[in-house]
VEXSE-824434 format. One record per residue: x, y, z of N, C-alpha, C in turn. Coordinates in steps of 0.02 Angstrom, whole numbers, plus 50000, padded with zeros to 5 digits. Layout:
REM VEXSE-824434
XYZXYZXYZ
...
//
This chain:
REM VEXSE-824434
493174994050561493864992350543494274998750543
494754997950575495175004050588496025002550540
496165007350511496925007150474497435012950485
498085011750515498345015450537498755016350501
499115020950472499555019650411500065025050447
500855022750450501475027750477502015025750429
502505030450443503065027850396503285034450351
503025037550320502915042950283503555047950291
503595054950256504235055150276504795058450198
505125063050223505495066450173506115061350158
506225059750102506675055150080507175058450002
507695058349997508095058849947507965054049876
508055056949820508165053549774508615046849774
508245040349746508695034249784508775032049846
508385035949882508435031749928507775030449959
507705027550020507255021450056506755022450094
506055020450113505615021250151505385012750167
505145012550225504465011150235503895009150264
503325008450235502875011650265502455005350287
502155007650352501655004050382500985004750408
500644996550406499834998650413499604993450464
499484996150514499064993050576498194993550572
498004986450558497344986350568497094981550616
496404982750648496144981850689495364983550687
494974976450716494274980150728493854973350667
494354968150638493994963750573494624958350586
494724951650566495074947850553495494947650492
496074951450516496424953050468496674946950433
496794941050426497004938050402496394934750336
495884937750344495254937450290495434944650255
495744949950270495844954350205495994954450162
496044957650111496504957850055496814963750080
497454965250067497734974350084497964976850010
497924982950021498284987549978498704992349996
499004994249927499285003849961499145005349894
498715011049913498545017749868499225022449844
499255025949793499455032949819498995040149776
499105044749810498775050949755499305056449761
499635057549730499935065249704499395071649698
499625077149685499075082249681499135083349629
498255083649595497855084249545498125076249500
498225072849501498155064649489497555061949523
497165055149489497135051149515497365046149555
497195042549600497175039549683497335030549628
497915029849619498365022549607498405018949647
498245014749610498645008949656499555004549655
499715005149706500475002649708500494995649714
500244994149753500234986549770499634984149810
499584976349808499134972149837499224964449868
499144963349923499374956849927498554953249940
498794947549952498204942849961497994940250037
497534939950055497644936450144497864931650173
498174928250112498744923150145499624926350148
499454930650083500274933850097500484929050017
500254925450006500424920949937500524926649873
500244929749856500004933449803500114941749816
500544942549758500554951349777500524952249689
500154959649686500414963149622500594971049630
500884971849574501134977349584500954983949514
500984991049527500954994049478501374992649443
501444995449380501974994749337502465000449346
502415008049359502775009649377503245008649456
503105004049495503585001049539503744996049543
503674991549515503894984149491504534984649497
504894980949548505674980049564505864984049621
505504991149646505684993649645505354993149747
504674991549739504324991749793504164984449824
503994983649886503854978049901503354976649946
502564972849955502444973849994502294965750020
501984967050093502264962150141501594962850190
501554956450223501114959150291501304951150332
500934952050386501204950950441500514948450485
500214943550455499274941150490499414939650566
500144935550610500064937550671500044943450706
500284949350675500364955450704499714961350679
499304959350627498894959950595499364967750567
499644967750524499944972850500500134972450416
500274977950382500404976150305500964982450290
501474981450251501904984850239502314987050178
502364992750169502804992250077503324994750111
503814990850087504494992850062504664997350014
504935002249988504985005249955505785009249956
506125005649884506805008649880506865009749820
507645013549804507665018149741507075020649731
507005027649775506335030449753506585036849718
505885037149697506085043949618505615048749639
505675054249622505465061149614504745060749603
504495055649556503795056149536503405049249600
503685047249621503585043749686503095047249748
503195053649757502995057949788502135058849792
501995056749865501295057749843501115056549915
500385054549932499955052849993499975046849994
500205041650047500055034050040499625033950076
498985029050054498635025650093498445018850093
498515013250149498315008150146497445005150155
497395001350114496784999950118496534992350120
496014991250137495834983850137495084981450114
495104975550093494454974450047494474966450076
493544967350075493404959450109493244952750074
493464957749989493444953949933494014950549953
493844941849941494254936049915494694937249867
495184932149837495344930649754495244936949727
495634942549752495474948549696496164949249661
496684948649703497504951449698497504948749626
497624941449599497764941349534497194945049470
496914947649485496394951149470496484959749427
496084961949378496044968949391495984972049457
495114968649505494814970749528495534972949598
495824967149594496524970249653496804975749666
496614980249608496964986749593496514991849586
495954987849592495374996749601495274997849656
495335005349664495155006849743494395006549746
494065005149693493075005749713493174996649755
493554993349753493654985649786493784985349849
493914991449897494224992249943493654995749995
493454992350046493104993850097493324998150142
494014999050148494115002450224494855005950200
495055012650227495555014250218496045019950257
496455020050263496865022750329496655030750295
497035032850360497215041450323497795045750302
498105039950269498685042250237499295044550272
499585043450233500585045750264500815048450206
501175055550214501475059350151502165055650138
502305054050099502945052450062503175059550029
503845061850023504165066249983504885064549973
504955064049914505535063149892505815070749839
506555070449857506695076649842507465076149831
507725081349788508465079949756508915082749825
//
């Protein structure tokens, strides 16, 4: 399973990104997706998760409102939206996917140890 993750990208305080994940190589519409992020010297978060129907998303708590994510099972692709972004926003995104079922309403939706496969990241920077 291959994950392509683009989008990434120097962005202003308040304003907009976003980012995308091309996978290939598994039936994407049996994934679950995610997006990671890691800042330096933090731990590797989770932002969001949807489900493989697209029914079910959750979100961190620090982006709730703020982020959105989305995918796209004919194009086999998954995507966050991401507006009003902030300073502490700033980090490595990576999308990832897990062949776990029923996880999204879940803790397990939000751990990256749940996640089988994962791109190689796109830098986000946001800056005044």
């Amino acid at each position: 399973v291959q994950l392509q993750a683009s989008g990434g990208g120097l962005v202003q305080i308040g304003g907009s990104l976003r980012l995308s994940c091309a996978v290939s190589g598994y039936t994407f519409s049996r994934l679950t997706m995610g997006w990671f992020r890691q800042a330096p010297g933090k731990e590797r978060e989770c932002v969001a998760a949807i489900n493989e129907k697209g029914a079910t998303t959750t979100y961190g708590d620090s982006v709730k409102g703020r982020f959105t994510i989305s995918r796209n099972n004919a194009a086999n692709t998954v995507s966050l939206q991401m507006d009003n972004l902030k300073f502490e926003d700033s980090a490595v995104y990576y999308c990832a996917a897990s062949q776990l079922p029923n996880i999204v309403g879940i803790m397990k939706g939000r751990t990256a140890s749940a996640y089988d496969y994962w791109g190689q990241g796109t830098l986000v920077t946001v800056s005044s």
